[in-house]
VOBA-1610 file (N, C-alpha, C; in pm, whole numbers, padded with zeros to 5 digits, always signed):
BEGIN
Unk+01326+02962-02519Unk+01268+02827-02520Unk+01374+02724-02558Unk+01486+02740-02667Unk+01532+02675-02644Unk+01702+02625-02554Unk+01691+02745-02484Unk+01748+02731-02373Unk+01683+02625-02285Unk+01582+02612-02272Unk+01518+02552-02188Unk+01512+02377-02243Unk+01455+02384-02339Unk+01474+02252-02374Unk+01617+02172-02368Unk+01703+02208-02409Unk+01891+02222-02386Unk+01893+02169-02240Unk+01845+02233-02156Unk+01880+02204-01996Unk+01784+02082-01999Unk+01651+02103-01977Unk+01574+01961-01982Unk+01622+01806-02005Unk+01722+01838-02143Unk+01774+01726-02200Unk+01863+01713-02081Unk+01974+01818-02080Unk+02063+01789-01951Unk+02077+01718-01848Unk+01942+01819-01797Unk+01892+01740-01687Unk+01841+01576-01682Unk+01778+01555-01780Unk+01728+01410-01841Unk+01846+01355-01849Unk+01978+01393-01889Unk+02079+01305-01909Unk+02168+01295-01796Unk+02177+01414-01709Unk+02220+01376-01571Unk+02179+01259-01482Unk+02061+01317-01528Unk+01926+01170-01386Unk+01994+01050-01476Unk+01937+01031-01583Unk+01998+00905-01661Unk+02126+00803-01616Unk+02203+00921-01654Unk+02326+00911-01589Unk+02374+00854-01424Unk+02302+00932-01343Unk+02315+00878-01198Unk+02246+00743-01178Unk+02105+00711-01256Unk+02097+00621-01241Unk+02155+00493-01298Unk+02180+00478-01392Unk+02281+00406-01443Unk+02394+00386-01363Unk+02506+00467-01301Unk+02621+00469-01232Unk+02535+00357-01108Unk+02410+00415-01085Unk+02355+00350-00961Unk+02335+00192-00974Unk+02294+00200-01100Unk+02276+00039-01125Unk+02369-00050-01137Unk+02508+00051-01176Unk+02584-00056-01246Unk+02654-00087-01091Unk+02653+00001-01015Unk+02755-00042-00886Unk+02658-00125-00830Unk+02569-00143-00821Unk+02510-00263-00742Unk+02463-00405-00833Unk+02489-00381-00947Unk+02564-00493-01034Unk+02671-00560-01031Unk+02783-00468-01008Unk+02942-00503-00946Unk+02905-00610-00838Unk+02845-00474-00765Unk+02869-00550-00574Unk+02813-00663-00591Unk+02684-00725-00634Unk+02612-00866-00685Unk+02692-00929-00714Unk+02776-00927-00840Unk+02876-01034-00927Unk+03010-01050-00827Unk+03054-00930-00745Unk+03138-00976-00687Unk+03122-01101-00538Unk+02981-01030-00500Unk+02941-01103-00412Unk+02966-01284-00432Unk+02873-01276-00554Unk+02807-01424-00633Unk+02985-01473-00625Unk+03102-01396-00680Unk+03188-01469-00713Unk+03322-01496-00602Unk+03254-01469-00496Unk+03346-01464-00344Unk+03347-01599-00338Unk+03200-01703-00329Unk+03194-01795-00263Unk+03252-01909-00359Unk+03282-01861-00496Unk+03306-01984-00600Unk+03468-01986-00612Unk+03524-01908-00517Unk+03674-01919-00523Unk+03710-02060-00394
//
């Protein structure tokens, strides 16, 4: 069992993880966008 819980977290912190990476690059791409046109 607590093998299992161990991975769960893992897993919870993988997904976490990807999503975050996911958010933050289309945060980038936004701010870079926003800051193309103010040059």
């Amino acid at each position: 069992m607590r093998k299992n819980s161990g991975f769960a977290i893992f897993a919870r912190r993988c997904r976490l993880r990807k999503l975050l990476s996911r958010i933050l690059k289309t945060f980038l791409n936004d701010r870079s966008k926003n800051q193309i046109p103010r040059k």
